[in-house]
C-alpha positions in Angstrom: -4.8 18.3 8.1 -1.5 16.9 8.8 2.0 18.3 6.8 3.7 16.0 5.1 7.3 14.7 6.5 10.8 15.2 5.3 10.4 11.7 4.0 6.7 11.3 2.9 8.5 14.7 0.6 11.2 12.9 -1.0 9.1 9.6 -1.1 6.9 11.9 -4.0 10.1 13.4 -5.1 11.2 10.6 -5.9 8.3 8.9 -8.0 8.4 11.6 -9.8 11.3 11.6 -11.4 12.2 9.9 -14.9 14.3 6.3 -15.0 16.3 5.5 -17.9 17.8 2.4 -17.0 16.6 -0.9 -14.9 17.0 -0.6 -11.5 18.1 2.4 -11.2 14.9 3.3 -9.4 15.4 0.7 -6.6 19.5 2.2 -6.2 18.1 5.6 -5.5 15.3 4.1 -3.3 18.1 2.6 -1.0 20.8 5.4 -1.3 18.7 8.2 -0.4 15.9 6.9 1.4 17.8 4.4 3.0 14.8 1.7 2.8 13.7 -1.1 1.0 11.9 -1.2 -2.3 9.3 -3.2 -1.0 8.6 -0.7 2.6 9.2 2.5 -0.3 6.2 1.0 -2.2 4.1 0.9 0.6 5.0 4.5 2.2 3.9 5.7 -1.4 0.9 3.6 -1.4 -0.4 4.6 1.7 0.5 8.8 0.8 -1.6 8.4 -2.2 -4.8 8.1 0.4 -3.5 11.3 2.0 -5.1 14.7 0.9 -1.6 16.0 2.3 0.3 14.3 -0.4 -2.4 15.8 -2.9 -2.5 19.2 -2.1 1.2 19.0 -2.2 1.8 17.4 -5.9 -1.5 16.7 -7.4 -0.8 16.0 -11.2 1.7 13.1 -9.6 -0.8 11.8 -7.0 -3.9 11.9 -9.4 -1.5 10.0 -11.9 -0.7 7.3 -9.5 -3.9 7.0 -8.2 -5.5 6.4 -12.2 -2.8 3.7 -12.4 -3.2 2.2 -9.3 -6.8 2.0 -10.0 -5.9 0.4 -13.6 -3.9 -2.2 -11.8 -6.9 -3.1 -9.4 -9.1 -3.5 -12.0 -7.3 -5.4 -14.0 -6.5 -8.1 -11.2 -10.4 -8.5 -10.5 
């Protein structure tokens, strides 16, 4: 199993913190990533499939993984 990068780290760091206002989420994205909103969405996408990402945080992966889930079911 691979270990999980510096940014694949802060990418679930990250998501799990709390936002009180708008946009605030997408400022943080770009000031301490240094990457879009749209290419952070798809790094945290893609680490949800990762059993590296769960063994690391697993309440916060299993949580995003029941909404992203909800989401997909919802579209169909």
């Amino acid at each position: 199993m691979a270990e999980l990068t510096e940014r694949d780290r802060a990418v679930l760091a990250l998501e799990a913190r709390g936002w009180r206002t708008a946009g605030a989420k997408e400022q943080a994205i770009r000031q301490e990533l240094g990457i879009s909103a749209t290419r952070y969405h798809q790094l945290l996408n893609a680490l949800l499939d990762r059993a590296e990402a769960l063994a690391h945080d697993p309440v916060l992966v299993n949580r995003l993984r029941r909404i992203r889930q909800a989401r997909r079911e919802a579209r169909q």
